[in-house]
N, C-alpha and C positions, 0 to 999 in steps of 0.2 A: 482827787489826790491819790485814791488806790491806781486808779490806772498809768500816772505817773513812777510809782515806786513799782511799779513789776514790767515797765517797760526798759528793754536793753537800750544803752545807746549804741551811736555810731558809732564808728572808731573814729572819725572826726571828732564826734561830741565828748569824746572817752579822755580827751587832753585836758588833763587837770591844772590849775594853777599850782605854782610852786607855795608847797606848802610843809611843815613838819611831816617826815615818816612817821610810820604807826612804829609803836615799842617792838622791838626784835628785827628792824631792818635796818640798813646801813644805807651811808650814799654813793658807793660803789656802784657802779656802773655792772648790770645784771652779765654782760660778758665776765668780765675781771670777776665776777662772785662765782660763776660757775666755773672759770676755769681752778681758782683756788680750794673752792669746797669739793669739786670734783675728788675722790679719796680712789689711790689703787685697786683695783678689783672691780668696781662698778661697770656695769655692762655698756655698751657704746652708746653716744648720745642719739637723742631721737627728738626729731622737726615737730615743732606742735603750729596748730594753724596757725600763728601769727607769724612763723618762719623765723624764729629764733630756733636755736638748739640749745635742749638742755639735758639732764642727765635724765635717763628712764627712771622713771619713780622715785624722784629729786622731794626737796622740801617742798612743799605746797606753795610755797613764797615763791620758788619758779614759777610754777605752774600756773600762778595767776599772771606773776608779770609779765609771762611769753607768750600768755592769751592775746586772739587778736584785740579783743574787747577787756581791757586794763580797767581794775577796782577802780574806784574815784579815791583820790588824794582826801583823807579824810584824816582833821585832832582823833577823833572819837570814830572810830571804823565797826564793822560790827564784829571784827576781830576782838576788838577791843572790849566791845561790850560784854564778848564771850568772857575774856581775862577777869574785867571786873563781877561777873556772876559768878566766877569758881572764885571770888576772894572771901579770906579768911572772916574779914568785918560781917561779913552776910551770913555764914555759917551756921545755921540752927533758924533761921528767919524764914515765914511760912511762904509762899510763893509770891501772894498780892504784894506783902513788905518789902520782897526782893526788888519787885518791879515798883516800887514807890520810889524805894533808893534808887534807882538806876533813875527813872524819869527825871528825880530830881536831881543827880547828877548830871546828868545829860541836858537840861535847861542852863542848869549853871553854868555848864561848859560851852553854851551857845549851840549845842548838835543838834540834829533835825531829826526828827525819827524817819521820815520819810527819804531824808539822806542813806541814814543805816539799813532803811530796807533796801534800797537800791543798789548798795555797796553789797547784801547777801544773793542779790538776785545778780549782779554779775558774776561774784565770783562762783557762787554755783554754777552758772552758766559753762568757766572756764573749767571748773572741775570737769562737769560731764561732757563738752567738748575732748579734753585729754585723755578722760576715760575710754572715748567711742575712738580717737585715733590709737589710742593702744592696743586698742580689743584688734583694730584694723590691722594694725603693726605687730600684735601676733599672729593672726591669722594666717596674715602673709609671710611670716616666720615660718608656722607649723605646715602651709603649704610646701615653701620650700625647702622645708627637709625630708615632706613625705614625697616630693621628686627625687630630690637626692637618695630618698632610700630605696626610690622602685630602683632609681640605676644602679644602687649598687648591687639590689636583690635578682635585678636581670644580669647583671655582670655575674654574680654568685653562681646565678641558675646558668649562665655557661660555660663556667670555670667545671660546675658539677658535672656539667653532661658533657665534657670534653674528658674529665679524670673518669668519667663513668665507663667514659666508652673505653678508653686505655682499660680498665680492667675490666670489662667484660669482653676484649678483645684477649686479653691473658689468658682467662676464667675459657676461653671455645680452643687459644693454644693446648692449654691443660688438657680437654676432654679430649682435641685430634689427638695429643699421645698418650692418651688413657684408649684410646680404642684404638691406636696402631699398637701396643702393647696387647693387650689381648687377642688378637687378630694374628700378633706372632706368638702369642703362648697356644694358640690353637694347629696353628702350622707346626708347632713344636712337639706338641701332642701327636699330633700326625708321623712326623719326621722321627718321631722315640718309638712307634707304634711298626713303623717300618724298620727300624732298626733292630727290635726286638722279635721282630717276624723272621728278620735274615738269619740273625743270631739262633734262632728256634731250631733253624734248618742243620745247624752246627752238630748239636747235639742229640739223641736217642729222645725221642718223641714221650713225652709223659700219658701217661693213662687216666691220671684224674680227670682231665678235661679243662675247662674255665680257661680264664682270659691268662694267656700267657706272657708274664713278665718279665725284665732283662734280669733282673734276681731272681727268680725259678730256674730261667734258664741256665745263669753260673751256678747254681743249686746243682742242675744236672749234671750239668760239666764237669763239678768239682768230684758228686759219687762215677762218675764212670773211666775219670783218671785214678780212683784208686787203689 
């Protein structure tokens, strides 16, 4: 019997008779539900293996029914059995009493316990099926945006080194007339040096000595006109 309740079926054997939904589902057809519950803002849908699409990180009620391997049509599910173990009636009742009431519930209701194991052993199944294709479908998300950012970070890196080289092609204009400047203040020097030598000759020779300048020199000019 245990090997029975923890084996998955086929997706053949997964075709259930028509029977009552479990509380909280409707008989809308799982398209027509996603498209209506779909709510603005939710991220794009995404393909689970049974090749439905439904909303990324949707109600769990998707999630099993667009498994490839679909819960079993069950009165009593172990959804359900969940519902009735968080109810009010049981509240303060020790653990063995809970499962007495449930047992005896679940005989009365004709349900099989080995039904409802099988109902948890699928749809856990389908959970961590969705879980491992999300992990995948991030993965290949966060791939593809650390491509998208090398290109833009290599585009960046040549945008930089094209604006680099414009300004340190400035930055070498600057220094050529930072030293053709200098080069003519030394000519210049020269060229005042010779002018103040001609100028020298002008004038009555001084007896101090030292470097003589074109103001010394009007200096002499000025005493020997007067």
């Amino acid at each position: 019997m245990l090997k029975k309740w923890f084996t998955l079926p086929t997706v053949e054997e997964s075709e259930p008779p028509a029977v009552p939904p479990q509380s909280g589902s409707t008989n809308r057809p799982l398209a027509a539900q996603t498209e209506e519950e779909a709510t603005p803002g939710r991220p794009p849908a995404a393909t689970s293996g049974g090749g439905a699409t439904i909303p990324k990180y949707g109600p769990f009620e998707q999630v099993y029914q667009a498994a490839a391997v679909k819960p079993p049509r069950l009165p009593y599910g172990i959804l359900k059995v969940a519902e009735m173990m968080n109810s009010a009636h049981l509240s303060g009742m020790s653990g063995e009493a809970k499962r007495c009431s449930l047992l005896m519930a679940l005989e009365a209701a004709g349900a099989e316990v080995e039904d409802l194991l099988q109902d948890a052993v699928v749809r856990q199944r389908a959970l961590n099926d969705y879980e491992e294709s999300q992990r995948n479908r991030l993965k290949n998300f966060e791939q593809a945006k650390a491509d998208d950012n090398n290109k833009i970070q290599a585009e960046l890196d040549r945008i930089t080194s094209q604006y680099m080289g414009r300004i340190q092609a400035n930055l070498d204009e600057v220094a050529r007339e930072q030293d053709a400047f200098r080069a003519w203040q030394r000519a210049k020097q020269v060229e005042s040096q010779r002018i103040t030598d001609a100028a020298a000759y002008c004038v009555p020779q001084s007896n101090s000595g030292g470097v003589a300048t074109l103001t010394a020199v009007l200096e002499r000019a000025t005493v020997v006109h007067r």
